[in-house]
N, C-alpha and C positions, 0 to 999 in steps of 0.2 A: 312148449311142454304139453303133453296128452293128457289128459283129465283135464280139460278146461271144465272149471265150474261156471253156472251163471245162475245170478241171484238179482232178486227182487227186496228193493227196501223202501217200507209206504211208514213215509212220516207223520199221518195224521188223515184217517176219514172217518166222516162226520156221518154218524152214529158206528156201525156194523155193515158188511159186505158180504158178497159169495163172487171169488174172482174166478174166473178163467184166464190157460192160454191156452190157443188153440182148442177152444170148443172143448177143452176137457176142464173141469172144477177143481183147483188146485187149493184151494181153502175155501170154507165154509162161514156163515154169518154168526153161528157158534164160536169162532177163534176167532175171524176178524170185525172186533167188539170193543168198544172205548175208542172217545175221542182222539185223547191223550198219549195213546201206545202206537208204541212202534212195530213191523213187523219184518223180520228179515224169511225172504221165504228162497232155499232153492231149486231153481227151474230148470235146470239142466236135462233131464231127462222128458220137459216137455214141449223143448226146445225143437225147431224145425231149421237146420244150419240150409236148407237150399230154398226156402221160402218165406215170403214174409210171413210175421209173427204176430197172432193179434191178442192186447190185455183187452179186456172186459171185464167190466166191474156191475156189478148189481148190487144199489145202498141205499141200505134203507136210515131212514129220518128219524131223529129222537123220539121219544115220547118225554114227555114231565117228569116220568120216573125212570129216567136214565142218568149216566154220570157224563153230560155232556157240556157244550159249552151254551151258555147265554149273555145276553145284556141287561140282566137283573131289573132294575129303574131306569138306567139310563139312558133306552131308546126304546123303540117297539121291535116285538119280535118278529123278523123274516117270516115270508109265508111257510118257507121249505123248512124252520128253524136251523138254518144254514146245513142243510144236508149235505154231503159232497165230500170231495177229494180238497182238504184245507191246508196240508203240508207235500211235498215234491215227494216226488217218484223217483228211485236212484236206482238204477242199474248197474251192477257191478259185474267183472269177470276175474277168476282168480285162477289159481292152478288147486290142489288138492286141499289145501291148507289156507285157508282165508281169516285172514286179521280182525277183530271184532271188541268193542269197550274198551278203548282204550282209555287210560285215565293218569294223567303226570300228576301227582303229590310230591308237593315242596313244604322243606322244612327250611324254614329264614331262621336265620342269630338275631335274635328282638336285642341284643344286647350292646350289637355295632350295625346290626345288617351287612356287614360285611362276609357272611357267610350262607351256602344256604344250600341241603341236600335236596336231591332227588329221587324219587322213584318212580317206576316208569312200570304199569302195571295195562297187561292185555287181556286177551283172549283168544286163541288158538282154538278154530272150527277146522276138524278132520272128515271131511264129507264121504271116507270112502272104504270100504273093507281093507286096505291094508294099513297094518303100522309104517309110522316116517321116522325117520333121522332129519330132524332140519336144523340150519341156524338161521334164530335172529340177530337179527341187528338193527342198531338204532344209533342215530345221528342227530346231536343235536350243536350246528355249528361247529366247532371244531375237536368235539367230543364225538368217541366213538366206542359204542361197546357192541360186543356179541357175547352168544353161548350157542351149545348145544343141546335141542332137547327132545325127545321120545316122544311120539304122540299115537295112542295107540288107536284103534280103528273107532270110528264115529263118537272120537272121543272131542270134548272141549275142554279143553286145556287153561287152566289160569298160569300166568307165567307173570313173575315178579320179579326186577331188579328194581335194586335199589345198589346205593353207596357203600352198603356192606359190600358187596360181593365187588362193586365195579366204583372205586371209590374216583375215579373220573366225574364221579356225577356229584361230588361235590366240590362248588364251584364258587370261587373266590371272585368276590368284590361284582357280585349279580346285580345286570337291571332290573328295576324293582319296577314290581306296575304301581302305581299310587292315583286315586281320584283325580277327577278334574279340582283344579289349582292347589293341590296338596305335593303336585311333581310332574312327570313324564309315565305316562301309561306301558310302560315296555313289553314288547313279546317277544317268542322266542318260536322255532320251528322245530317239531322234531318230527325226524322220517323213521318208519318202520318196517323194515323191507324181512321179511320169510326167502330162504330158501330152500329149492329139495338138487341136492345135488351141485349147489353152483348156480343153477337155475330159481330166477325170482317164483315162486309160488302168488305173493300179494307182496301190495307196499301200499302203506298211509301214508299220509303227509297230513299235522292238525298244529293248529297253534296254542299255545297256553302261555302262560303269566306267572311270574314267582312274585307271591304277595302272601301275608300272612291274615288272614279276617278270623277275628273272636267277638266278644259279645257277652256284656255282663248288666246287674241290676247296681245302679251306681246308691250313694247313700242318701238318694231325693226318689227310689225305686219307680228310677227310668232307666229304660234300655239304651246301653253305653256302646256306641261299635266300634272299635277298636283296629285300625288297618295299620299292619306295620309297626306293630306297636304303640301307634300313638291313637288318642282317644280322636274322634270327629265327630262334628256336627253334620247331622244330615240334611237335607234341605232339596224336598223335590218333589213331584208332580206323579200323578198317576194316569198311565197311559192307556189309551185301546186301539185295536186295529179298527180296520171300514168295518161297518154293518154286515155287509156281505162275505168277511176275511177273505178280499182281493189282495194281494200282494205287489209290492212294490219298491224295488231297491230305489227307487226317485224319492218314495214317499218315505221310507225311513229314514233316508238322510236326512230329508229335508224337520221332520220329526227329532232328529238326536241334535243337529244344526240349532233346532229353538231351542231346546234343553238346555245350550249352552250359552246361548244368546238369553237367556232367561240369567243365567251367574249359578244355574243350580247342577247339583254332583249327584243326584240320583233320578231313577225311577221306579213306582210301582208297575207291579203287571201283577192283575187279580185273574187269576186263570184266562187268560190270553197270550197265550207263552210267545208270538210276535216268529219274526221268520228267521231263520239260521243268519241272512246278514245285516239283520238288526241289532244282535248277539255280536257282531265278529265287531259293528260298530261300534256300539258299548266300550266293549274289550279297547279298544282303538283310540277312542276319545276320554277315558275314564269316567265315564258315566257308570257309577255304581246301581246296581238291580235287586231289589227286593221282589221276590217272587210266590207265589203260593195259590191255591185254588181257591175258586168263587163260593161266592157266600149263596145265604139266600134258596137255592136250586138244591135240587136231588144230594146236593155234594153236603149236603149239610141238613137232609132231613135222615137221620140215620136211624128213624125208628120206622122209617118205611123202604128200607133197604132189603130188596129181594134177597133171594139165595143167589151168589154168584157177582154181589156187587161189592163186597170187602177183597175179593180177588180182582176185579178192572180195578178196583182203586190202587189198591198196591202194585200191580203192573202199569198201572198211569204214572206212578209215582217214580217207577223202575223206569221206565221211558223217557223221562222227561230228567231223572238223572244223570243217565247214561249220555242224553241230549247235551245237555249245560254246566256237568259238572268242571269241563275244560275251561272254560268262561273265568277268568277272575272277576270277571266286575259281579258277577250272582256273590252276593255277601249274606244271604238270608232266606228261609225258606220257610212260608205259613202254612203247616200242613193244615189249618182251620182258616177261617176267614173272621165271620163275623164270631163266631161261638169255638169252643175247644171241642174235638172228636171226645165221643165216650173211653173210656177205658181202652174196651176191647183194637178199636180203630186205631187210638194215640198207638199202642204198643205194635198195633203191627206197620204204621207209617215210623217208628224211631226204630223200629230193627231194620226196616229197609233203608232209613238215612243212613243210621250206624253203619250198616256192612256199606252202603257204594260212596259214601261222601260221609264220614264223622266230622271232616271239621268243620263246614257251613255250621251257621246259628242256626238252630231250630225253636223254632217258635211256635205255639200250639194253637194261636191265634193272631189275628190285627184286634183284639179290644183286651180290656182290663180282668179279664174271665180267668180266674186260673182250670188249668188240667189237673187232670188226676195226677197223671208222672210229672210232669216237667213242675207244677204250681203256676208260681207268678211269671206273668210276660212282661214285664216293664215296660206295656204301651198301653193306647187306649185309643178308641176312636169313636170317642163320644160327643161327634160332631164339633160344631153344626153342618148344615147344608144346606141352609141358606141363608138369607140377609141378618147381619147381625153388625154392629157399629163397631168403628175401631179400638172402642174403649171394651168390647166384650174381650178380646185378647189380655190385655192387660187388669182383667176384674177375679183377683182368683177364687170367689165363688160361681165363677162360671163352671161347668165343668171341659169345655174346650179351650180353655185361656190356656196361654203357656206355660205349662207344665208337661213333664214328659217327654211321650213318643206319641204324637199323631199320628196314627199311619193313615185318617183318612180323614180331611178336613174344608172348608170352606165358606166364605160369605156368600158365595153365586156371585150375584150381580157381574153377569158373562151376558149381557145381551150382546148381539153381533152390532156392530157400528151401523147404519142406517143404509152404507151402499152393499154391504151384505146380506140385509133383509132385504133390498130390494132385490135379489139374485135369487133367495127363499120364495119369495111372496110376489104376484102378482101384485101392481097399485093398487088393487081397490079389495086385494085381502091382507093388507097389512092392518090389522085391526086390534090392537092389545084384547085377549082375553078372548077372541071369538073362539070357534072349534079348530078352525086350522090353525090359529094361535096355540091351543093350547095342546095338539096335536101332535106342536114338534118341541114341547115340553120332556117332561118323562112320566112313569109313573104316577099313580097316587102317592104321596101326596105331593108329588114335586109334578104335576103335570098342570100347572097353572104359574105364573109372576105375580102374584095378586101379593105376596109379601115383600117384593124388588119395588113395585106398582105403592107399595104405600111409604115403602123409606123415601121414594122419590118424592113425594108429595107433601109427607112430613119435612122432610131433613132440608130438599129444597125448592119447595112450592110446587103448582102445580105446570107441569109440561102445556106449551101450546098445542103442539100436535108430537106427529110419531116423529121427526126429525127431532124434535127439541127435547123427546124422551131419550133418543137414544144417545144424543150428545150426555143429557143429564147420567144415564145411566154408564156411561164411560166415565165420567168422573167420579162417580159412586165405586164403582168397580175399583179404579185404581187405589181411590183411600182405604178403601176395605181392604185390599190386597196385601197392599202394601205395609197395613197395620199388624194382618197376621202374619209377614213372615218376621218383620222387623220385631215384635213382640218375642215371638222364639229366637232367636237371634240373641238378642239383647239377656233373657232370661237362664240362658246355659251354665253350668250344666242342669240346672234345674227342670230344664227343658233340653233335651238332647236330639230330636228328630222333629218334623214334620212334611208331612206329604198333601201338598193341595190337588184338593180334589176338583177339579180333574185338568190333565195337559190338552186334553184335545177331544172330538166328539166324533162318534163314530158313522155320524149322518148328521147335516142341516138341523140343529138345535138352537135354541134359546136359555141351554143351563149347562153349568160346570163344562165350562173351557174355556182358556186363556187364549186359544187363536179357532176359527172357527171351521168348518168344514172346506171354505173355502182359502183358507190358510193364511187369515185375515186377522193380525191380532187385535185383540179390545185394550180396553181402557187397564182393566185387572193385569192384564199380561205387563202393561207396561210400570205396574204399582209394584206386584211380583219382583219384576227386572228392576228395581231399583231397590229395593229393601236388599236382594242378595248379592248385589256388587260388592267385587272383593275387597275394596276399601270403603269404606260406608261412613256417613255422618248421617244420626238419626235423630229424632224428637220422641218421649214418649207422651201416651195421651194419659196417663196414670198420676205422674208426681212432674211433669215439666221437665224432667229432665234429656241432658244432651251426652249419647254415647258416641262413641268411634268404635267400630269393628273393623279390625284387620281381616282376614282370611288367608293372606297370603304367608310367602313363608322364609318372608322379609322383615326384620324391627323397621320399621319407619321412623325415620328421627326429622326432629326439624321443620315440622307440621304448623301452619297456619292456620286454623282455626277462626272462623267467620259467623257470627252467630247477630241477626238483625230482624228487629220485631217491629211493624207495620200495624198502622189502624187500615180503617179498611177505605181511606179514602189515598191511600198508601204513604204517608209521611211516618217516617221511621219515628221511633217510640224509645227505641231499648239499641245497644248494641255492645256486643263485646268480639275482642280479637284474644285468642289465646293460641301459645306455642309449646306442642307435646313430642313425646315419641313415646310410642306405642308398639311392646314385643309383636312377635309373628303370633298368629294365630290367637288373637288376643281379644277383648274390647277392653273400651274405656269409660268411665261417667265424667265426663269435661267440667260439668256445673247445671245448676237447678234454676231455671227461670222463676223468680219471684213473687213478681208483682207487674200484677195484671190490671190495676187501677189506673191506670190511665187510659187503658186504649179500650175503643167501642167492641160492641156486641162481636162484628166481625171482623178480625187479626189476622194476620198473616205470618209464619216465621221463616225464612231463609237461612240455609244452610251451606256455607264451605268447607271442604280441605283445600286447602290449596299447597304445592311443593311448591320454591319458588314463585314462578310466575304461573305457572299451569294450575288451573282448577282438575283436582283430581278423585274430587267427588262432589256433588250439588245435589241438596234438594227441598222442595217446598212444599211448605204447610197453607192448608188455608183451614181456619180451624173460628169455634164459636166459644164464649163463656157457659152457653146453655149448657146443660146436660142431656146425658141421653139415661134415663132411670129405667131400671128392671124392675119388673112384679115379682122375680122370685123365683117363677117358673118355669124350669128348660124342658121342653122338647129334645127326642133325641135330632130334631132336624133345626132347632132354630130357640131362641131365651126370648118370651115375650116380654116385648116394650114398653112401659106406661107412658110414659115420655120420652119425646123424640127432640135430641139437637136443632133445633130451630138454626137454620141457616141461610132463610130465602132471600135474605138482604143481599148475598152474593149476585142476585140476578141484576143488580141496582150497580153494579160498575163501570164506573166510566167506558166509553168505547177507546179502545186501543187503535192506536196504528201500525203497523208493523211492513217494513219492504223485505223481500228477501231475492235472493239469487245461487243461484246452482249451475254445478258442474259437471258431468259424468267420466270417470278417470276409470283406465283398464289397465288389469295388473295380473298376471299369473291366468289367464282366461276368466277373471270374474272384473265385474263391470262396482263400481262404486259410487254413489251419488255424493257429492258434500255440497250440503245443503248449508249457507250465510242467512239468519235471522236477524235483522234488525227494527228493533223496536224502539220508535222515532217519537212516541207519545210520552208523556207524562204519566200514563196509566200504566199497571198490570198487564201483561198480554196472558190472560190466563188459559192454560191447558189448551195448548197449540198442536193440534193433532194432524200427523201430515200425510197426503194421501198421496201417492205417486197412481200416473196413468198411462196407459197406452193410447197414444194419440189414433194410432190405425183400428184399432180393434174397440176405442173408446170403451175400456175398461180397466179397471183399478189393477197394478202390477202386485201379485203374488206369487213366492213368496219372498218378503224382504226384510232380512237381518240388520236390523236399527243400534245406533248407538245409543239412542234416546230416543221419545218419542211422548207425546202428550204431557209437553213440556211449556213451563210457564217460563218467561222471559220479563226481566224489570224496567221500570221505563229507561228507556236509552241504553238498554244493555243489547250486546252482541251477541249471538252464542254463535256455533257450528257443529252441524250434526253429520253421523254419517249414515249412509244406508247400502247394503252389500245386494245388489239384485242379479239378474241373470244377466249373461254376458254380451248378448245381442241388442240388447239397448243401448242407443247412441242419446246424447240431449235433443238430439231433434224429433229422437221417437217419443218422447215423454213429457210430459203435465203434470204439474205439483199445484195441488189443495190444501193448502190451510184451513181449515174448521177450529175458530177457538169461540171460548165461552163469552170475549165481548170484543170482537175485534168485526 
């Protein structure tokens, strides 16, 4: 076809640009402005078809008072403040007529889901002084519709089908996308081909999802989200790219892989909107996406907003819609972060939701702030952010216990395990507290451990050196973790959401993340992964009592129930067996432990499900009489302590013995370790943390999806774990480390 167009599409440069092609300036650092926008430019006329063709770009680097992207607390900021080209470069060619926002809106039957329209909404660009006659058309599987339509000169055309006009497009007995373990994530393809004459003009090809996402204030005024009609718990982590926003289809997987190896169904992204096949991941795996812009920065001081900064924002907002409105897993959008926009801001970010996506939630913030339009948010993220004991969850004069919607929460205690500080740190500058300690901290006031540094000394005496800290603090890690998801959990709908802060770190750190730079999960990661397993047996630290949480979207009947209480020189105390069934999506209170007269200072409780013979869910307490007392006063980063859980008698356990033996089994091109624990002693083999190695390279194997891990074992008990690592590993390439607390 004659009139080839070609076009230029820059997904994201970090601040503003003046590009060239060909030595001639084809946009200016006046239009190309904002992180967050996209720009389609066409080049056709400054195209050279018999010689090479050169882009040049000249960008310039934020200032403070721009609406750009940062790391807030959580790391130091890049020399360049990440200036550059931080999203791909797409070169296109079409014929006169080029295809542009496309957007599928599905209408599901909440009443069978057996039913569910479409509409299929574009944008028709006419690049050229004549008018066209074209048809489209559009295929989705074995649905096909066209029309014809009129486009008159440098005209852009919206063009809408829907079911009215082409009732093909509603479709009986549709795959539904649904969250991880709520179903099967389904997609669908649809192609959209222009012609002029018979002759293709353009064609898309993009994927989308038929799911239904709403979102209400329930009557405990938490934010209820709603997928498919049915209400869910949310439960998940908040994410960030590298320091540097390097890209990488390895590193996302390997990121969306832990999210589910974690048991959790969502993720935050606070203005780090991550790369187009991070998003296709998501969509893929049911990992649901809360999304919305960074707090803290330029984006949220709006009484020092130039002239010209309420227009990047709103074309930021335009960009990044246009970007991910195809996505089913984006279920929510914070046009605020920490605070709600003024007036003026809210209403020009909800006219721009309204017209390109009305039915995402919109929310006007991540905290308890109402707006002007919208009011109340039904969440809150009023910490903590760092150490606080597992009874603060359960205390509900805290103000981060569960209740609500957390969208931003944590105890810290994420020191890296001891062979990843040593990969951080030179020997002789691993030094708690020094400046390169506190270095790769964050921020004031999070740029020191000196509050991780005293739970550990209180709660469990004091460390011999940086090994025995770091072990300490991996057991720390996990109680705490593990307290705040099981707390949310257990308190629903009372509690409806929470997001731990944080999935991962964007550089070599010592705070908020459950695996570390080096893709090394801690103690916390593995406290997390066990609180949100889809069938659950829990303990709380509040009233003694014992829940079961289903997740799945199975009744479970015929449940064994194992419930066994330990002095601490481990002679059983207490024990009961009970037999339940518990609906799908459910929990349950089994019974309230008692009486605690008999057994010393330090107790222990173990937990079963068991089906039949299969244990299908385990987990263990090590727990004290003491208390841990509040003064009263919260911080928005942390509830100061009066008294601290006294627990150091734990260091006083018998020595364990434990033999074990492994296999490496290859299945589908991935490699899987099954690891046999036996512990041969009459003692506890407590919190058995297991290191896999590279014999050739003599270093620790990451990354590797664990079935368990920092795992206690009873005397003489058996267990088997598994571990899913890369596929090149044979048993003779590899080395297993046990590290437990008395073995």
């Amino acid at each position: 076809m004659n009139d080839k167009q070609i076009w230029l599409e820059f997904r994201g440069i970090n601040y503003s640009a003046n590009i060239w092609i060909n030595g001639k300036r084809i946009a200016g650092n006046d239009y190309i402005i904002g992180s967050y926008r996209t720009f389609f430019i066409n080049i056709t006329s400054f195209i050279n078809y018999t010689k090479v063709n050169i882009l040049a770009l000249e960008i310039f680097s934020p200032r403070p008072d721009d609406l750009s992207i940062t790391f807030i607390d959580w790391a130091p900021t890049p020399p360049d403040d990440n200036m550059g080209i931080w999203q791909p470069i797409f070169l296109y060619s079409s014929g006169p007529i080029f295809i542009n926002n496309i957007f599928i809106e599905s209408n599901l039957n909440l009443d069978n889901l057996k039913q569910a329209s479409l509409t299929v909404n574009t944008e028709l660009l006419n690049n050229q002084e004549e008018e066209f006659e074209v048809e489209i058309e559009g295929k989705i599987e074995n649905i096909t519709i066209s029309k014809k339509i009129k486009i008159l000169p440098y005209e852009k055309k919206k063009v809408i089908l829907n079911s009215i006009e082409f009732p093909q497009l509603i479709i009986n007995n549709p795959r539904i996308w649904w969250p991880y373990q709520l179903g099967n994530p389904e997609m669908y393809k649809l192609q959209l081909v222009v012609r002029i004459n018979n002759q293709i003009s353009d064609k898309k090809i993009l994927s989308f999802g038929i799911r239904d996402i709403q979102s209400y204030i329930n009557e405990d005024n938490s934010r209820q989200f709603k997928i498919n009609g049915k209400d869910i718990f949310i439960q998940g982590v908040a994410w960030t790219p590298d320091l540097m926003l390097r890209q990488s289809h390895k590193q996302d997987e390997i990121d969306i892989k832990f999210v589910k190896n974690l048991n959790m169904n969502a993720i935050r992204l606070e203005g780090k909107f991550a790369t187009d096949y991070f998003w296709e991941l998501c969509d893929k795996e049911g990992i649901m996406v809360i999304a919305g812009w960074p707090c803290c920065s330029h984006w949220e001081k709006w009484q020092n907003w130039k002239k010209g900064d309420i227009k990047i924002a709103e074309k930021s907002l335009r960009s990044q819609l246009y970007r991910l409105r195809n996505h089913p897993c984006l279920i929510a959008w914070f046009y605020g972060s920490d605070n709600p926009p003024p007036e003026y801001v809210e209403r020009v970010y909800l006219k721009t939701l309204d017209k390109l996506y009305s039915q995402i939630p919109k929310i006007s913030n991540a905290s308890d702030k109402e707006s002007k339009l919208l009011g109340k948010t039904g969440v809150k993220m009023s910490g903590p952010y760092s150490y606080v004991p597992p009874i603060y969850w359960y205390t509900e004069e805290r103000p981060g216990s569960a209740f609500g919607f957390n969208t931003e929460t944590c105890p810290d205690v994420c020191i890296p395990p001891i062979e990843s500080l040593k990969k951080m740190f030179s020997e002789e500058d691993i030094v708690i507290g020094s400046k390169l300690w506190k270095f790769h901290c964050g921020l004031k006031p999070f740029d020191n451990t000196k509050l991780i540094q005293k739970a550990i000394e209180r709660r469990y005496g004091k460390p011999n050196n940086i090994e025995d800290f770091t072990k300490t603090a991996q057991l720390l890690g996990y109680e705490c973790w593990r307290a705040m998801y099981e707390s949310y959990s257990r308190n629903y709908p009372k509690s409806t959401g929470i997001i731990g802060w944080m999935q991962n770190s964007p550089w070599p750190s010592l705070i908020w993340q459950l695996y570390d730079y080096f893709l090394n999960p801690n103690g916390a990661f593995f406290g997390a992964k066990k609180a949100c397993e889809s069938i659950h047996i829990q303990y709380s630290y509040d009233d003694n009592s014992i829940w079961i949480i289903n997740r799945t979207n199975q009744k479970l009947e015929n449940l064994e129930i194992i419930i066994k209480v330990y002095s601490n020189d481990f002679k059983e105390k207490d024990s009961w067996i009970k037999n339940i069934d518990i609906d799908k999506h459910s929990k349950l209170e089994t019974m309230k432990i008692s009486n605690f007269n008999n057994l010393t200072n330090i107790f222990f409780i173990n937990l079963f499900i068991k089906r039949g013979e299969a244990i299908i869910s385990r987990n263990f307490y090590w727990l004290t009489k003491d208390e841990d007392i509040f003064k009263g006063i919260d911080t928005f980063y942390h509830s100061i302590i009066e008294t601290y859980a006294d627990m150091s008698e734990i260091r006083s356990l018998p020595k364990a013995k434990i033999d074990y033996s492994y296999e490496i089994m290859k299945k589908n091109g991935v490699s899987k370790i099954v690891l046999n624990i036996n512990n041969t002693s009459d003692s506890i083999a407590l919190f058995l943390r297991i290191i896999i190695y590279d014999k050739l390279k003599e270093d620790f194997i990451t990354p590797i999806y664990w079935s368990d891990n920092c795992v206690s074992v009873l005397p003489h008990e058996k267990i088997k774990l598994y571990g899913e690592l890369s596929s090149r590993f044979k048993k003779e390439d590899v080395k297993v480390k046990i590290i437990g607390w008395n073995i």
